[in-house]
C-alpha positions as CSV (number, residue, x, y, z in Angstrom):
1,X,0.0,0.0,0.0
2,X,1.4,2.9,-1.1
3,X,0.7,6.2,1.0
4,X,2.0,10.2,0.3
5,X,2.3,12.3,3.1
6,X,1.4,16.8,2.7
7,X,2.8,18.2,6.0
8,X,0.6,15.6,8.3
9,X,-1.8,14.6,6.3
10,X,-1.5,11.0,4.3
11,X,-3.6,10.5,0.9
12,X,-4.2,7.1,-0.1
13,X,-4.6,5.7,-3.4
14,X,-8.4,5.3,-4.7
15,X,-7.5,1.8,-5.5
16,X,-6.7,1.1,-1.7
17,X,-9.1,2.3,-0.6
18,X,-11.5,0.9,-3.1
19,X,-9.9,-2.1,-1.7
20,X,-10.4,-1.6,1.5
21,X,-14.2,-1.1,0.9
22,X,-14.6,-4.0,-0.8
23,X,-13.1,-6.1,2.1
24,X,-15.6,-5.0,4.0
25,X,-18.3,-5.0,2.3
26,X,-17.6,-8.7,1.1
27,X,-16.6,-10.0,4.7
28,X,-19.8,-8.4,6.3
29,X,-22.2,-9.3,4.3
30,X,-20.8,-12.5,2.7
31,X,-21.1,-10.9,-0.8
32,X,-20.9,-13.3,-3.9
33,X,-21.3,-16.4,-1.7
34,X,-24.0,-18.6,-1.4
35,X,-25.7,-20.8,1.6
36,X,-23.4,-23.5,2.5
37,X,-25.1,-26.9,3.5
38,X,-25.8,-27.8,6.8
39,X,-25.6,-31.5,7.9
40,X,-28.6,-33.5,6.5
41,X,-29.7,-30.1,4.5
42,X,-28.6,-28.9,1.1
43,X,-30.4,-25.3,1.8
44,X,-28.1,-24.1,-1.7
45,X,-24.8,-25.0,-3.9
46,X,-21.4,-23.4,-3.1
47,X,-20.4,-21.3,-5.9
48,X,-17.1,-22.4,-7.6
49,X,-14.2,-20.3,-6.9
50,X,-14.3,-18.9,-10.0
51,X,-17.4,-17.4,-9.7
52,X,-16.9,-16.0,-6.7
53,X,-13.6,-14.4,-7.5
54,X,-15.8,-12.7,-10.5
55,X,-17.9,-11.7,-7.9
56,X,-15.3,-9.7,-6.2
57,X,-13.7,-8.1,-8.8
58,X,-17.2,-6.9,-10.1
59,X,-17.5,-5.4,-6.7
60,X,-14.0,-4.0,-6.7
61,X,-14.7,-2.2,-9.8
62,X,-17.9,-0.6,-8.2
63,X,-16.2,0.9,-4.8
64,X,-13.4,1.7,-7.4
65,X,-16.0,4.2,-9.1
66,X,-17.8,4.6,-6.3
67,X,-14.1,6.2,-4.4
68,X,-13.4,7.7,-7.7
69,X,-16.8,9.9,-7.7
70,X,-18.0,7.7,-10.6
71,X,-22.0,6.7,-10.8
């Protein structure tokens, strides 16, 4: 993570903090995944990696414009 300093301020990359965002975001709400199944239950299927990490990155891309002032 790259980070300027002005006097005492420090400015962050958008991507970082786009980042950062979409950490949260995915960790708090369980973005992009689906129900796992319980013992005896199959209450949904687990996504395949692949679709999940296509999840994220579409999610990236919106705190990315979202950071960026972007609608």
């Amino acid at each position: 993570m790259e980070e300027y300093g002005i006097g005492n301020a420090i400015m962050r990359r958008n991507e970082d903090i786009a980042l950062d965002m979409m950490k949260f975001i995915a960790v708090t709400t369980g973005y992009g995944k689906t129900g796992s199944p319980e013992a005896g239950f199959k209450g949904g299927t687990v996504s395949k990696a692949e679709d999940y990490a296509q999840h994220l990155l579409d999610l990236f891309g919106q705190c990315l414009a979202a950071v960026q002032g972007k609608k």
